[in-house]
C-alpha positions in Angstrom: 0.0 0.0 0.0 1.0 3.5 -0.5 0.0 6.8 1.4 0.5 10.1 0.4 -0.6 13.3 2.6 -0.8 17.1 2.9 -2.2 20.1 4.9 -4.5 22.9 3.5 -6.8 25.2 4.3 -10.4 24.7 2.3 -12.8 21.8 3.9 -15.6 22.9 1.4 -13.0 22.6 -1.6 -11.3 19.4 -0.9 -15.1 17.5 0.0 -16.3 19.1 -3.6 -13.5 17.5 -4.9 -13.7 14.3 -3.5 -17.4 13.7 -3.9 -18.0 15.1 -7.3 -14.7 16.0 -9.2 -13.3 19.7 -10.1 -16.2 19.9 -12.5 -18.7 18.8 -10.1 -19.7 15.7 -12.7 -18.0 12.5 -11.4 -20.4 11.9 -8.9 -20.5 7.8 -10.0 -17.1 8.1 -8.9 -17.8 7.6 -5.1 -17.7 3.9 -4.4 -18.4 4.4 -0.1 -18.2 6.8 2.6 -17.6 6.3 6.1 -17.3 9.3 8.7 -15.4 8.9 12.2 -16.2 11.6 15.1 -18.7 13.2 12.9 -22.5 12.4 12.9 -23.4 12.9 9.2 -21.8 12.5 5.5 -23.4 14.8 3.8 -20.7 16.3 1.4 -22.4 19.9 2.3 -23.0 19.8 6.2 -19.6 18.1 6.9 -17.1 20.9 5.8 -19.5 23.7 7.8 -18.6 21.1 11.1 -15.7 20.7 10.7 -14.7 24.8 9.9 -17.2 25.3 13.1 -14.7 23.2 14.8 -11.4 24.4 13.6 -12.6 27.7 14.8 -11.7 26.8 18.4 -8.1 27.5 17.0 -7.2 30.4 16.0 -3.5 29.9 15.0 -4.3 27.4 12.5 -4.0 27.9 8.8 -4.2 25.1 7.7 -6.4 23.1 9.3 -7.5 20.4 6.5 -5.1 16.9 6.5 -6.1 14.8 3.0 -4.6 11.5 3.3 -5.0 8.9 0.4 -3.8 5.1 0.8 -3.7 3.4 -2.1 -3.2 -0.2 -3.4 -2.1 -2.4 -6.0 -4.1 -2.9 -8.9 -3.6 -6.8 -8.5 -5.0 -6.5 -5.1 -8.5 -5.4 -3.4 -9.9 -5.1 0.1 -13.5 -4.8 1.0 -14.9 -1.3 2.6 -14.7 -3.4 6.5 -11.4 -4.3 6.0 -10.2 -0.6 4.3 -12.0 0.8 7.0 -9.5 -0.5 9.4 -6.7 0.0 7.4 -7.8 3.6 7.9 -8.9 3.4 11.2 -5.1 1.8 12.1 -3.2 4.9 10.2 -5.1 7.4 11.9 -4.2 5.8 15.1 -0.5 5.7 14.2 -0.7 9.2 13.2 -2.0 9.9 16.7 -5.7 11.1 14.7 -8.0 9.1 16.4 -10.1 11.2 18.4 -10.8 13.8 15.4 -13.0 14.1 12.9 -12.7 12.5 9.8 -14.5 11.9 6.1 -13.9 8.6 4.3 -14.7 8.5 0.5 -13.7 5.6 -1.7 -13.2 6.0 -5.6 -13.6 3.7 -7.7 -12.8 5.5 -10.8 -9.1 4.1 -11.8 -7.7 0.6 -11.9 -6.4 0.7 -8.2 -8.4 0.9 -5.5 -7.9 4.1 -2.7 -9.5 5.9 -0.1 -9.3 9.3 0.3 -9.5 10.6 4.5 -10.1 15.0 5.0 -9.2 14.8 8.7 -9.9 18.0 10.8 -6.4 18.7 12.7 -7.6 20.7 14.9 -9.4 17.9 18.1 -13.2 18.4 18.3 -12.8 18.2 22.4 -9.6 19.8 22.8 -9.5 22.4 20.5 -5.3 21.7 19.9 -4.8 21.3 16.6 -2.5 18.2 15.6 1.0 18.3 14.7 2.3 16.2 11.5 5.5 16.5 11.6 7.1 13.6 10.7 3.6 11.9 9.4 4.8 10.3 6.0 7.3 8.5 8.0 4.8 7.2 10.4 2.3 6.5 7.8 4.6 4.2 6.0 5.7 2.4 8.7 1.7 2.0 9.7 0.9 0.3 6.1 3.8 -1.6 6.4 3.1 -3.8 9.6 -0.6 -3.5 8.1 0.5 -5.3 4.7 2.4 -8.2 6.6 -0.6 -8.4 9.0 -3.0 -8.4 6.4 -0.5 -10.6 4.1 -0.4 -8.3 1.3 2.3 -7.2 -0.9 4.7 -5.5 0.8 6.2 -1.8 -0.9 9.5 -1.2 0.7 10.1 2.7 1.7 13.1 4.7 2.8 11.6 4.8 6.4 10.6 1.4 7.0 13.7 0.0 5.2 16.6 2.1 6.6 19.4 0.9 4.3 16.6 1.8 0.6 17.8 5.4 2.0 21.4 5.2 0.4 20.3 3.9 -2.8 16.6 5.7 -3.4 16.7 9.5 -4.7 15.2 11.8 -2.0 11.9 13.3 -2.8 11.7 16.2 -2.3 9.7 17.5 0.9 6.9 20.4 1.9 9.7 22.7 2.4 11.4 21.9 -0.5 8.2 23.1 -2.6 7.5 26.0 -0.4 10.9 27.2 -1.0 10.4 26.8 -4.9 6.9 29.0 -4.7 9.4 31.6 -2.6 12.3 32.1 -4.4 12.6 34.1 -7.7 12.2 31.0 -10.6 14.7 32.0 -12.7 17.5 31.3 -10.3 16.6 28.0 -10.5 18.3 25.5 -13.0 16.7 23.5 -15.4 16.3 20.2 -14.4 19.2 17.4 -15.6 18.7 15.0 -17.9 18.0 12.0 -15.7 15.8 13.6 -13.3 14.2 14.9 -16.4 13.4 11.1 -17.8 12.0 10.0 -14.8 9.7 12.8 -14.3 8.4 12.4 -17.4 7.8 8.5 -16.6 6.3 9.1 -13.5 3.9 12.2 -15.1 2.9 10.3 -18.1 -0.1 8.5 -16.3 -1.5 11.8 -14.5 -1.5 13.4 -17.7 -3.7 10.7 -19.8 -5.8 10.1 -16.6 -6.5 13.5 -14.8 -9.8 14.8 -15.8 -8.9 18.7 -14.5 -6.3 20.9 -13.0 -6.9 20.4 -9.4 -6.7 17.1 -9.7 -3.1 17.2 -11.5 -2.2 19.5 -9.0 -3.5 17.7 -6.2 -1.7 14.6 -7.8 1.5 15.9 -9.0 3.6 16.3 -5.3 2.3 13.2 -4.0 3.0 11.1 -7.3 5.7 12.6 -8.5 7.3 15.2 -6.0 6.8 18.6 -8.2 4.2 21.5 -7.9 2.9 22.8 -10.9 3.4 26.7 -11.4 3.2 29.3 -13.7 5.4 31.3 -15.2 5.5 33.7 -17.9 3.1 32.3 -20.1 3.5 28.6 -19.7 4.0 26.1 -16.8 6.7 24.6 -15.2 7.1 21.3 -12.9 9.3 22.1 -9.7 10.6 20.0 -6.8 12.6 23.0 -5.1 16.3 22.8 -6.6 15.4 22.4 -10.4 12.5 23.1 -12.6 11.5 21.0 -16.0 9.1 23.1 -18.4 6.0 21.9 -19.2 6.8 21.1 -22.7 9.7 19.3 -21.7 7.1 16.4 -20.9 6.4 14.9 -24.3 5.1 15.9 -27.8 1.2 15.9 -27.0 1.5 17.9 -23.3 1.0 21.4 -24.1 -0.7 24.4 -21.4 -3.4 25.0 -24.9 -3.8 20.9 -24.9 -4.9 20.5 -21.1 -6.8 23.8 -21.3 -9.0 22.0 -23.7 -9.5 18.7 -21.6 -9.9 20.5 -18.5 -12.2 22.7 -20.7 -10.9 25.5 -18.2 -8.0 27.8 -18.5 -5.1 27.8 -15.8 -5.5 31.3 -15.1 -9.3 30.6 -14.4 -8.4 27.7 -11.9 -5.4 29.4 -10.2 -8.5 32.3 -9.2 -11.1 29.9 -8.3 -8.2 28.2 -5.8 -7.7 31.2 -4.4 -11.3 32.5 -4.3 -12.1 29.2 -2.0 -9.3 30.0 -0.4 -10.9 33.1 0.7 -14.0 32.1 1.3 -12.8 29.7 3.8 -10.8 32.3 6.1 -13.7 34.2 5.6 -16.0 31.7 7.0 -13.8 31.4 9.7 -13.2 34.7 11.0 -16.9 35.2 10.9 -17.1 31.9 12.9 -14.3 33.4 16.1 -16.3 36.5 15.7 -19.6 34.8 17.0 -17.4 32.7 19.5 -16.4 35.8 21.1 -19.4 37.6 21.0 -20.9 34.8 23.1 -18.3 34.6 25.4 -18.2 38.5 25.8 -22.1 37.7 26.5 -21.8 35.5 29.2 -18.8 37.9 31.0 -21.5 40.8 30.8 -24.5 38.3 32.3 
């Protein structure tokens, strides 16, 4: 099994996503749901409790975890048995006691779960910490695959000594680094990096149906962010940058405009917008919480 996993900030944008696509038109796409520490799935009440929730802290900006574990394409496991596979992660990742959305796709030829966790705890109010949480959730899946005798995926953190000969990914900082700096300072990206970017691209590009699911799949899959620049795209893990172009004959910015049948200008704003709309929601949700307890002091 494989697990991938980041932070953001929009409940309401990741559910969308998961329940019904970019496009909001894959909805056969769901195959189950399953909710932990929440008492409904409704794709349109959960993200309201669980921003009502992340309220309580304040400091949080991103408050949203999306995990997705993944398997094999020779291999399947019924919802009861993925349930626990998530259920065991989550405890490994020390996620237990918050609140958590299941949704299983069924719409490519390996079957995955994807989890939108709430970091912030619904009792507590202390938002969780995941630093170090690829690490833990690869050593999770890895006693889960001998206990559930599955095949077993070797990783740098389980298997210590894969670290010398495996090329480092690059990690969250690496990426936010890229977004800071000024791109052109950045080298173009060698030759054998190049190829097996392009390898490890090819399949998001014939199978992703828009761009926030490219660039939703992109770090996880192949350890770049997507950006803009001038007026084209490049692929980035930090240290070097590969231009869009660079990924084959048929991948062009005008090419994917046309499947996504939106531009990337157009999505970039409508990221942003729900990015807006979501610190929005949530000052106007720590305003009410104050007014009450200002409220109660004058009672």
């Amino acid at each position: 099994m494989i697990g991938k996993a980041h932070t953001g900030a929009g409940f309401a944008g990741l559910c969308r996503y998961l329940f019904a696509g970019s496009d909001g038109k894959q909805i056969g796409r769901v195959g189950w749901t399953a909710t932990r520490n929440l008492p409904t799935d409704n794709a349109n009440a959960v993200p309201i409790i669980m921003r009502a929730t992340a309220a309580q802290s304040v400091r949080v900006q991103k408050p949203v975890y999306h995990l997705a574990i993944a398997l094999p394409p020779e291999e399947t496991l019924s919802q009861e048995v993925m349930e626990s596979v998530v259920d065991q992660s989550l405890a490994d990742l020390g996620l237990s006691g918050h609140q958590a959305l299941m949704v299983a796709h069924n719409d490519t030829d390996h079957q995955h779960v994807h989890v939108m966790v709430n970091r912030v705890h619904p009792e507590t109010g202390k938002a969780w910490c995941n630093s170090l949480d690829w690490s833990r959730i690869e050593k999770s899946l890895r006693a889960q695959e001998q206990k559930l005798g599955l095949r077993y995926v070797p990783g740098i953190h389980s298997d210590p000594e894969l670290a010398q000969t495996m090329s480092r990914r690059p990690t969250r900082g690496d990426l936010a680094r890229a977004r800071r700096l000024n791109q052109k300072s950045l080298p173009l990206m060698s030759a054998e990096k190049l190829g097996k970017l392009k390898a490890d691209m090819k399949p998001l590009f014939e199978t992703c149906k828009s761009w926030d699911e490219l660039s939703a799949c992109a770090p996880t899959m192949a350890g770049v962010e997507i950006q803009g620049k001038g007026q084209g795209l490049i692929l980035t893990d930090g240290n070097e940058y590969a231009k869009l172009s660079q990924m084959g004959k048929g991948v062009r910015l005008k090419g994917l405009e046309a499947k996504f049948e939106q531009s990337w200008k157009e999505f970039q704003e409508i990221s942003l917008d729900a990015d807006l709309d979501d610190q929005d929601l949530t000052r106007r949700l720590v305003k009410r919480r104050m007014r009450k307890r200002t409220a109660g002091l004058e009672r």
